[in-house]
C-alpha positions, 0 to 999 in steps of 0.5 A: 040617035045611036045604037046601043052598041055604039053607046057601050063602045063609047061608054067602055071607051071612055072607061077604058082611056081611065083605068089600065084594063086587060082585054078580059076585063074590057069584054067583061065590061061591055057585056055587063054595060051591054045587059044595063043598058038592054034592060034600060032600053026594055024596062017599064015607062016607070024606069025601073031598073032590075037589080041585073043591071046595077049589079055586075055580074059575079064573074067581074069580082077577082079573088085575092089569089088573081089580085096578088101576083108575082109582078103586079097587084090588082086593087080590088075595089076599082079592078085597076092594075099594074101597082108594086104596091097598094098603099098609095093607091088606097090612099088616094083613090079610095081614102083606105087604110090598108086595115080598112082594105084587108077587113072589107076584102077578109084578106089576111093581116100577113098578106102583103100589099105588094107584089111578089116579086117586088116584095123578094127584090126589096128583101134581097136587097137589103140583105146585100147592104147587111140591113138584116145584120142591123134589124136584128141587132136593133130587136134583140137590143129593143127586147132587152131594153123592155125586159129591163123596163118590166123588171124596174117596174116590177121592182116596189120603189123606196121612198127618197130618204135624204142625209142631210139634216136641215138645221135651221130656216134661211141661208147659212151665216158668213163666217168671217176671220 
């Protein structure tokens, strides 16, 4: 039978070959695998579990300043890092929205999902092709287009009056010379 520290060793091996972790996030991980599997190993025959050992500890929990850095975003569910942006992520590992994201995680709607860095990139860039030139023709043109729809249907609308005079049933008469 193996010791328990070769079972967490291979039990954070086989995490760690799945997930992109950092050396902390690595040493967090075998004490918190460490601590479940002692309280496993010490629990009555009843196996009861103590709430220590399906919990993580606090210290495992990032906050949304570590999530969101200058070069990376660390996706605050799975802790897995190393993303421009989250929202393909979300999508696939976890079927979020980014609405769904921010609410469960009480991050604010301003804050993007993306990195720092690449968020500047992406803004400099289309700054360089004159995208900003055309983003803000494109709202003043879209105001003005709302405008001018609030005012017609401000506007009562008058009933279709028509000039012409219907004389008679049917089609017209030929007249031949």
């Amino acid at each position: 039978m193996k010791t328990l520290i070769e079972l967490v060793a291979e039990i954070v091996s086989a995490h760690a070959s799945n997930t992109t972790m950092t050396t902390d996030q690595i040493v967090n991980e075998l004490q918190i695998i460490h601590a479940a599997l002692k309280n496993l190993e010490n629990a009555p025959v009843e196996n009861e579990i103590t709430e220590s050992a399906v919990e993580p500890s606090k210290e495992s929990t990032i906050t949304v300043r570590q999530a969101f850095r200058k070069d990376e975003v660390i996706c605050m569910v799975c802790h897995k890092g190393g993303f421009k942006t989250l929202k393909k992520h979300l999508s696939t590992a976890h079927q979020l929205t980014p609405g769904q994201y921010r609410k469960q995680f009480g991050i604010k709607s301003s804050q993007k999902l993306a990195a720092k860095n690449f968020s500047e990139a992406r803004r400099k860039a289309a700054e360089e092709r004159g995208m900003t030139d055309i983003l803000a023709k494109a709202r003043e043109k879209r105001m003005s287009n709302l405008t001018s729809r609030k005012s017609a249907a401000a506007k009562p609308v008058k009933p279709a009056t028509s000039t012409r005079t219907v004389k008679g049933p049917g089609r017209p008469k030929k007249v031949t010379k």
